[in-house]
N, C-alpha and C positions, 0 to 999 in steps of 0.2 A: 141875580146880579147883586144883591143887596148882600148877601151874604159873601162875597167876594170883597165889596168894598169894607163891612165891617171887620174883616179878619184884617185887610190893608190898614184900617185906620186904629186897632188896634193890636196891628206886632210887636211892638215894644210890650205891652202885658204879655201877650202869647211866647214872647222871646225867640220873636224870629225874624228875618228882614222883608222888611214892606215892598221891597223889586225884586222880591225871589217868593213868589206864593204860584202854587199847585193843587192842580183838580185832579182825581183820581175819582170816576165812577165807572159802569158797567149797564148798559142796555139803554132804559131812557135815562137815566141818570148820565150816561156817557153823554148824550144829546147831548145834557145842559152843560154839563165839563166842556164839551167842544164849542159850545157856541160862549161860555166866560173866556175861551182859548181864541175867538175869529169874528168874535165881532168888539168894535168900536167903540169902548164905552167909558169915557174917559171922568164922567162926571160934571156934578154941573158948579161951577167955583162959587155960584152967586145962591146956593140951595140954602138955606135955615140950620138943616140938618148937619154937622162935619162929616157926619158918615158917608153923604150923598155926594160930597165932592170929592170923594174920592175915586180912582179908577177901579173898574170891577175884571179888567183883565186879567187874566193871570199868563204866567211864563211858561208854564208847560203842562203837557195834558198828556192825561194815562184814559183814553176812551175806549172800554173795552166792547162790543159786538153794538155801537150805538148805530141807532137806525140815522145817515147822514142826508140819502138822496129819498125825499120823503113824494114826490112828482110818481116814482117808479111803482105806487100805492096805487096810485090814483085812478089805471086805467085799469081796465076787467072788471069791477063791479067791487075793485079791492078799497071803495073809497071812505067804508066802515073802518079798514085800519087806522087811516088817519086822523079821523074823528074822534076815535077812541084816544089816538095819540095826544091830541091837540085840545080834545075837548069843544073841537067846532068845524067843520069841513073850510079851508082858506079859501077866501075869493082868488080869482084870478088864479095865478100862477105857485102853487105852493114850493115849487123846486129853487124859486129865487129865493122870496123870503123864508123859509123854514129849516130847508136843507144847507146845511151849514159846510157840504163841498163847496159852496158859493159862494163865502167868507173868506177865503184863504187868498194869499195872495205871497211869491216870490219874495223872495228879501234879498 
């Protein structure tokens, strides 16, 4: 996320516009491309930092073979792959929070 907001808060150096930034990765990298593309993260106005008030969305995403429905891991004994993914086996339910099919929403 952070690295989203600092490309937004500095496009005029990078010479580009700040409501037109894109993610382009591949595997778990797509993951994270998908989830600066679908979730909500607008910044926080009142943060210290200028960088942190900025939004870390971006406009459009290139995710190529990113793992989205991460639930579909979970059951057969596959729940090493997520661990590895995540770096922690999620409580509860991982297909809400993690899988980022569950961000999207109609416009």
């Amino acid at each position: 996320m952070r690295a989203g907001r600092f490309v937004r808060h500095h496009a005029r150096h990078f010479g580009i516009e700040a409501g037109r930034v894109g993610a382009c990765e591949g595997s778990s990298g797509g993951h994270l491309a998908s989830r600066l593309g679908t979730l909500a993260s607008t910044g926080d106005p009142h943060d210290p930092d200028p960088v942190n008030r900025e939004s870390a969305r971006v406009q459009c995403v290139v995710a190529r073979a990113p793992p989205v429905h991460l639930a579909g891991f979970l059951g057969g004994g596959s729940s090493s792959i997520v661990t590895g993914f995540l770096g922690m086996l999620p409580r509860g339910e991982a297909d809400g929070a993690y899988s980022t099919e569950h961000h999207t929403a109609a416009r």
